[in-house]
DOKETOR-810834 format. One line per 5 residues: number of its first residue (from 1); for each residue x, z, y of C-alpha. Coordinates in Angstrom, 1 decimal, always signed. Layout:
% residues N
NUM) X:Z:Y ~ ...
% end
This chain:
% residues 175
1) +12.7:+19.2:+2.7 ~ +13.8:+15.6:+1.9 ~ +12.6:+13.1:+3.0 ~ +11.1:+10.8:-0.1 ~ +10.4:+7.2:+0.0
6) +7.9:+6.3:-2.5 ~ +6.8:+2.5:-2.7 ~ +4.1:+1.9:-5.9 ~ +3.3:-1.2:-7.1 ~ +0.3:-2.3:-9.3
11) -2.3:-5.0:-9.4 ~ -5.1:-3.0:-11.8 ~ -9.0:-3.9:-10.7 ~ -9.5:-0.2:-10.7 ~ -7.0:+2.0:-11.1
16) -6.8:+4.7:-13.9 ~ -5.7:+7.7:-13.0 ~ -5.0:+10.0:-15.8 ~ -1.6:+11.8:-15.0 ~ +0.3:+12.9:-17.8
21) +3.2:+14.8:-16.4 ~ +4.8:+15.1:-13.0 ~ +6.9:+12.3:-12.1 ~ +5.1:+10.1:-14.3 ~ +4.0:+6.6:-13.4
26) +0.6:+5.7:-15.5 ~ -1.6:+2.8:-14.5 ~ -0.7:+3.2:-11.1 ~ -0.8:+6.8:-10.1 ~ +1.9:+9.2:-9.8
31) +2.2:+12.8:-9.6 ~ +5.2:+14.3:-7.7 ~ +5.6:+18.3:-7.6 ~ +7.4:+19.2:-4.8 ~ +10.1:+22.3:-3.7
36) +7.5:+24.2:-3.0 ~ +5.6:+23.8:-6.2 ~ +2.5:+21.8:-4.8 ~ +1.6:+18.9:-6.7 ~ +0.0:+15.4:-5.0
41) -2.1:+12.4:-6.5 ~ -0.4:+9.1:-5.2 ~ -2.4:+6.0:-6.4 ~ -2.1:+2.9:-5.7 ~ -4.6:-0.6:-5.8
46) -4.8:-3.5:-5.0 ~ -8.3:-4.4:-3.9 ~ -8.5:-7.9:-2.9 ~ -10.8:-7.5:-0.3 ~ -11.8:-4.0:+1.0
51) -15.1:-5.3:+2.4 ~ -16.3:-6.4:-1.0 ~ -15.0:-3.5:-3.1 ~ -15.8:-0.7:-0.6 ~ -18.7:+0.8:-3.0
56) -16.1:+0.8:-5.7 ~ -13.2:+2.3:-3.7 ~ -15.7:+5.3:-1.7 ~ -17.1:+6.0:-5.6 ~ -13.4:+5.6:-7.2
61) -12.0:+8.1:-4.4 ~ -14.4:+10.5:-4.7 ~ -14.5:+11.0:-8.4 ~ -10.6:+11.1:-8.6 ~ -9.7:+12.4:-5.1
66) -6.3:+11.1:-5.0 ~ -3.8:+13.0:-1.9 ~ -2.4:+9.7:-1.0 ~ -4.0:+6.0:-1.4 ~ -1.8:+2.9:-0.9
71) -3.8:+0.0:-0.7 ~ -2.8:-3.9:-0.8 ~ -4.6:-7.3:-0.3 ~ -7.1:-5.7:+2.5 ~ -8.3:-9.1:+3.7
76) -9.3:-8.1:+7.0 ~ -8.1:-6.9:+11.0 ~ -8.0:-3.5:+11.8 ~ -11.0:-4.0:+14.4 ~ -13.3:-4.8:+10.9
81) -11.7:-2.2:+8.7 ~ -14.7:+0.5:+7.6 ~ -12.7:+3.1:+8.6 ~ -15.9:+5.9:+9.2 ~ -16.6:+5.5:+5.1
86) -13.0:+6.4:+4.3 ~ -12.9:+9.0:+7.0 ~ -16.2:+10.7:+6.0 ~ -14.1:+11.2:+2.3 ~ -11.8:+13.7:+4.5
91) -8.9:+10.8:+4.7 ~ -6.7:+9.9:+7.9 ~ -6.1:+6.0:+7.3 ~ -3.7:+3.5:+9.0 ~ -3.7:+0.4:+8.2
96) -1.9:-2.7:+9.5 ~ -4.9:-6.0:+8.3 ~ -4.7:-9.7:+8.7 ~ -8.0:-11.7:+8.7 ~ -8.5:-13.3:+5.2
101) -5.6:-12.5:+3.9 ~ -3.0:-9.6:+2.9 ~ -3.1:-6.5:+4.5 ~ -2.2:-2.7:+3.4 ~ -3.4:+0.7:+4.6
106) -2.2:+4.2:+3.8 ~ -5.1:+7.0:+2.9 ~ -4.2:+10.3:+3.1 ~ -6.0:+13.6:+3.0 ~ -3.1:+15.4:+5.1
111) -1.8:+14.2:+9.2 ~ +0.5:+11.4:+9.0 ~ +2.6:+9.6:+11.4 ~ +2.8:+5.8:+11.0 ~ +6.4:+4.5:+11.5
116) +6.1:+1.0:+10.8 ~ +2.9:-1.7:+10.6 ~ +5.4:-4.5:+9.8 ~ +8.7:-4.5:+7.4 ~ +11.3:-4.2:+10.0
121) +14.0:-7.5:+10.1 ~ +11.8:-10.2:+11.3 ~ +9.8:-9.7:+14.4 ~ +8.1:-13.4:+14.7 ~ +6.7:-12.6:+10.8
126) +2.9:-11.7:+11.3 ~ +2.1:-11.3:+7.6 ~ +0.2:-7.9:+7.3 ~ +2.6:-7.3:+4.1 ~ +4.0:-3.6:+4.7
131) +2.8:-0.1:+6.3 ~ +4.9:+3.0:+6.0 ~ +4.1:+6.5:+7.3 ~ +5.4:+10.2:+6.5 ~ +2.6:+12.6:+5.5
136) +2.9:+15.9:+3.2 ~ +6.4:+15.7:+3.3 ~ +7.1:+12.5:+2.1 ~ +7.6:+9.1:+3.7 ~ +5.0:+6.6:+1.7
141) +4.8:+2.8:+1.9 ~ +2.2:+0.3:+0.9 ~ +3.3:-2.9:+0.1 ~ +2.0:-6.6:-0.9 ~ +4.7:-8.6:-1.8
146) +4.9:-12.3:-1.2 ~ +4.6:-14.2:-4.7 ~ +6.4:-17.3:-3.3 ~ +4.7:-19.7:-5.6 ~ +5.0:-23.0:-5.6
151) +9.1:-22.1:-5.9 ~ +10.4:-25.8:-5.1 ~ +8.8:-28.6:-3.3 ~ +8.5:-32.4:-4.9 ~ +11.7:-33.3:-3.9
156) +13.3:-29.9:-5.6 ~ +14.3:-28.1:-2.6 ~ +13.4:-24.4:-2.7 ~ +9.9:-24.3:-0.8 ~ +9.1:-22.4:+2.4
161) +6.6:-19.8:+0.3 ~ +9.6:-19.2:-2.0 ~ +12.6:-18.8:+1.3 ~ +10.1:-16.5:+2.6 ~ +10.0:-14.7:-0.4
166) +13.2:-13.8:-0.8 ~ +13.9:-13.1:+2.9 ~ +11.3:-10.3:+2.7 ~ +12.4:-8.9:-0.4 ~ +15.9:-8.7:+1.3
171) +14.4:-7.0:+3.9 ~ +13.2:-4.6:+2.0 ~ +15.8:-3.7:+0.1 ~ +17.9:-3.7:+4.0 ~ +15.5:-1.2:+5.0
% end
């Protein structure tokens, strides 16, 4: 089977996840049916803060029981993810956190391998901004993408948020 790179972005407080018809993106789910005729719930949130939404996320995961979760905007390490609440549900998670800020993890109810914690390109960059794994046949990532606001500093040169921006976008697209 191919191998399928599937990034899904969104930025809804709490997802909906009414599929419609396979292939379809609505309110940041997707539903892909596969060669073999299985289909798989891939949502996607960003949380902004998984500390502070974890009632929301155990309740929102078990009434819709997505395959695959791809979170953004974590707001903590690994060492302080609550990994045994998400585990309990029957998920394997890997996540790659950064303490206040950013962060992504990858939930999903089948093994997975994890074949990259960073977006590759830029070893000094320690923004937790990108995780990427291969699970149920397809290779998933979870991204957060930089905004790059304010775009230009006082003297109208493009600022560092912005440069940064754009390097990691072309990163992405390199990889």
């Amino acid at each position: 089977m191919a191998r399928t790179f599937a990034t899904i972005l969104d930025h809804f407080e709490r997802p909906n996840l009414l599929i419609q018809q396979k292939n379809t993106f609505t309110y940041g789910s997707i539903l892909f049916d596969f060669v073999l005729g299985k289909k798989m719930k891939i949502a996607t949130w960003n949380v902004n803060s998984i500390k502070a939404r974890l009632p929301l996320v155990v309740e929102w995961l078990q009434e819709f029981s997505p395959d695959i979760v791809l979170l953004q905007e974590l707001k903590t390490v690994e060492e302080t993810f609550p990994f045994m609440e998400i585990e309990d549900l029957g998920y394997n998670v890997a996540v790659s956190g950064q303490k206040s800020y950013n962060g992504v993890a990858i939930f999903s109810k089948h093994p997975m391998e994890v074949e990259h914690t960073r977006l590759p390109g830029e070893p000094e960059d320690e923004q937790a901004r990108y995780i990427e794994a291969f699970t149920c046949g397809v290779r998933v990532g979870s991204i957060y993408l930089p905004n790059g606001n304010p775009t230009r500093n006082e003297d109208g040169s493009d600022s560092d948020k912005y440069l940064y921006k754009l390097r990691w976008m072309e990163r992405l697209r390199a990889h």
